[in-house]
N, C-alpha and C positions, 0 to 999 in steps of 0.2 A: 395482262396488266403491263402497263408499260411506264417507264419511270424518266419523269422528264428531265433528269437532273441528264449532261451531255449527250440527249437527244437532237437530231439534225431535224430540223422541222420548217418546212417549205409555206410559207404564209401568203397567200396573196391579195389585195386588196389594202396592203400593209400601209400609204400613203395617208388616210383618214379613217375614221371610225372605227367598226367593230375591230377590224384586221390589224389596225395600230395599237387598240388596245389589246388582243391577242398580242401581235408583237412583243409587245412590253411585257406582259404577263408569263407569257414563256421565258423571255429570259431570264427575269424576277424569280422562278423557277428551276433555271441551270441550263438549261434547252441554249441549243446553238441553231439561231435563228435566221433563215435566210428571208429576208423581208423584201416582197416585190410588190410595184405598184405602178401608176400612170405618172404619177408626182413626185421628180427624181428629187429635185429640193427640199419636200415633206419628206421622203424616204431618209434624206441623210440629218434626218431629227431622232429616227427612229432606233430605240436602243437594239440594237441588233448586230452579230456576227457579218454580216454580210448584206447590200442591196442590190435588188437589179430593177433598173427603168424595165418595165415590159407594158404593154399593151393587147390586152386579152382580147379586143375584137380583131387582134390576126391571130387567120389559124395554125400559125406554126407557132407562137408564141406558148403555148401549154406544155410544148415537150422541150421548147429550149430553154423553160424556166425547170425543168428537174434534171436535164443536162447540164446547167451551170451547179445548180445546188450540187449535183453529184462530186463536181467538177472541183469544187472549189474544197470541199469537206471532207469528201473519198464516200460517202452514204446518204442515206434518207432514210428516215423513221416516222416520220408523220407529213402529211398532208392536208394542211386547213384552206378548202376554198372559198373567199371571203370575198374578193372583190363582184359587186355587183351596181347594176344602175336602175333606175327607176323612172317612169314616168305616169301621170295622173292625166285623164278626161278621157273623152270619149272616142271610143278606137278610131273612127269615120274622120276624128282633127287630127292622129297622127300622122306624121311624116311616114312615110315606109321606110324613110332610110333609117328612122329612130327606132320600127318594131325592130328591123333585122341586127341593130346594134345593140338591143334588150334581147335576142335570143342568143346573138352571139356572145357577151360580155356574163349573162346572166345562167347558160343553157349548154351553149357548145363548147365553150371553154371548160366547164368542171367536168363534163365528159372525156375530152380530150387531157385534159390534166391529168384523172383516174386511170384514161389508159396508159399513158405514160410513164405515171409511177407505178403503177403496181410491177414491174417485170423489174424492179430495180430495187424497191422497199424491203428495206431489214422485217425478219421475223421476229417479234410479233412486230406489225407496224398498224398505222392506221388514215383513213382517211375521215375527215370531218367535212360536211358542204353546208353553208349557212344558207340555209334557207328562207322561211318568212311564215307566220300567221296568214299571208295572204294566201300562201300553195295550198296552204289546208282549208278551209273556211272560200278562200274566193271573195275578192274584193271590188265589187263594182265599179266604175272609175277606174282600178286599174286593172283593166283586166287582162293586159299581154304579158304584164308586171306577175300579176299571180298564176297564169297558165305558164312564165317560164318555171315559177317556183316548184308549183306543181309538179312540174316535168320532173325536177331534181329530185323530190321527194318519191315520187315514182321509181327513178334512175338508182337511188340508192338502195330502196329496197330490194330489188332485184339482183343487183349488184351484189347485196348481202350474200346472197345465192351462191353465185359463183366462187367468191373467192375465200382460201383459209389461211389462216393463220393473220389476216388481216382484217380491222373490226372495219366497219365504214358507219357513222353516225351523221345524224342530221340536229343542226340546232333553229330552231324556227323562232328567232325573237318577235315581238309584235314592235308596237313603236318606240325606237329609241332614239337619245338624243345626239344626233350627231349632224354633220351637213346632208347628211341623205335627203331631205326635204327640200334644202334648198336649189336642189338641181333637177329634180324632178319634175318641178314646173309649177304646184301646187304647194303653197307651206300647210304646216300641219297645226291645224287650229282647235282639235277638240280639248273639252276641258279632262273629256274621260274616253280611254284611259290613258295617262301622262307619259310621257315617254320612258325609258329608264337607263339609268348610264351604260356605257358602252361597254364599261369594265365589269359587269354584272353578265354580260351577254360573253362577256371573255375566258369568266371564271366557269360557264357553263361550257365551253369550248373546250379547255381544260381537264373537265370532268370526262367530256367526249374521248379523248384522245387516252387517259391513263385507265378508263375504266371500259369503256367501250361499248358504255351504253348506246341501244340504236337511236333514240332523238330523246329531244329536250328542247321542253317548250319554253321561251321563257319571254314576260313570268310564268310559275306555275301555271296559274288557275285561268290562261289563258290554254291550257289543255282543255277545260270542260267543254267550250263554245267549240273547237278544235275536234272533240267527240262526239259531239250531238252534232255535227254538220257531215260525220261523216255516214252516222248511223241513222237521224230522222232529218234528212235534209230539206226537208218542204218546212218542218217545223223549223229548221235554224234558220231559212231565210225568210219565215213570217215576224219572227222577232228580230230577224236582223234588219228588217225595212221599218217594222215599229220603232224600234229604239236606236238606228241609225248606229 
C-alpha cells in the first residue's frame, strides 16, 4: 500500500489528457507531482510541484526525466507512464517515420522509463503504464496503435516477475474524451460506446498506484469484450466485424 499524501510521483504525458488529469488528481491528493510533457505552455497550467518540457520519442529522454525528478525532490515513489500518440487507417498509407514515432513515444519510451526508475524507486513504489482497450482486443485501422499497446501490456506482465517490493499496473481505458482523436488523423464518431472523461481514467490510475492492483479496465464492463478476445478469439472477432 502506498499512501499518496507527500508521495514524489513522476507523470508523463502531463501536457493534455489522461496524464493532466492524473496530474491534478494526484496532487488533489497530497502527492508531489513532477509533471512532464511535449507542451511546455500546457505544462505551466498544470497544478503540479514541478515541470519539465521532455520529448519521449528521444531515447535518452526516459532516464533524464527520473534524474531531474530525483534531482529536484531527493526521491521517487511512483511512476505513471501516460504520454502516448495514435494514428488510424491503414498500415500500407502510413508514413514509416509515423510507425517508428508510435513505437517509440508509445513502446520504447515506458521501457526505458521502467528501467530507469526502478534502481532509484522508494520501497514500496510503483509503476502504472497506460495502456488501451486496443492492446487487449486489437483494433483494425489501428493496428501499429494496438500492437504497441499490446507490447506494454505484455512488458508489464513480465516485468511483474521480476521486480519486489514494487507493484507495476496496467490501466487500459477504451474511448475517452480528450484531444487524442484529434491528432490521430481520424475523429472519433461512434454513437457507442461514448467516450468517458478523463478524470474517471485518473481515479483508476490512482487506485493503480495505492493499491497495486495488476490492470484496470476502464470502464468496467469493457473487461468482458477484453476476456473473450483473449480466451475465444475467432468468436470476438466474428462479433466484432458484426457489430463493428
Amino acid at each position: 500500500m502506498i499512501e499518496l499524501d507527500g508521495a514524489v510521483v513522476l507523470v508523463t504525458g502531463a501536457s493534455h489528457g489522461i496524464g493532466r488529469a492524473v496530474a491534478r488528481a494526484l496532487t488533489a491528493r497530497g502527492a508531489v507531482v513532477v509533471a512532464a510533457g511535449r507542451d511546455e505552455a500546457a505544462l505551466a497550467e498544470v497544478a503540479a510541484a514541478s515541470t519539465v518540457a521532455s520529448d519521449l520519442s528521444d531515447p535518452v529522454a526516459p532516464a533524464a526525466l527520473v534524474e531531474t525528478a530525483v534531482a529536484r525532490h531527493g526521491s521517487l515513489t511512483a511512476v505513471v507512464a501516460s504520454a502516448g500518440i495514435g494514428w488510424a487507417g491503414p498500415v500500407a498509407d502510413m508514413d514509416p517515420a509515423r510507425i517508428t514515432e508510435l513505437v517509440d513515444v508509445n513502446l520504447r519510451a515506458p521501457l526505458l522509463l521502467a528501467r530507469a526508475a526502478l534502481p532509484v524507486l522508494r520501497r514500496p513504489g510503483a509503476l502504472v503504464f497506460l495502456t488501451s482497450i486496443a492492446g487487449l482486443v486489437g483494433v483494425p485501422g489501428e493496428t501499429v496503435y494496438s500492437v504497441t499497446k499490446a507490447g506494454l501490456e505484455t512488458f508489464a506482465a513480465l516485468l511483474r516477475e521480476e521486480v519486489e517490493d514494487v507493484t507495476v499496473s496496467t490501466v487500459a481505458p477504451g474511448a475517452v474524451a480528450t484531444g487524442f482523436f484529434d491528432t490521430r488523423g481520424v475523429p472519433y464518431e461512434r454513437g457507442f460506446p461514448r467516450p468517458i472523461p478523463a478524470e474517471q481514467v485518473a481515479a483508476a490510475v490512482l487506485d493503480a498506484i495505492t493499491t497495486g492492483r495488476e490492470r484496470r479496465v476502464e470502464p468496467r464492463w469493457l473487461g468482458f469484450p477484453a476476456r473473450l478476445s483473449a480466451t475465444a478469439p475467432r468468436t470476438y472477432r466474428a462479433l466484432a466485424r458484426r457489430f463493428s
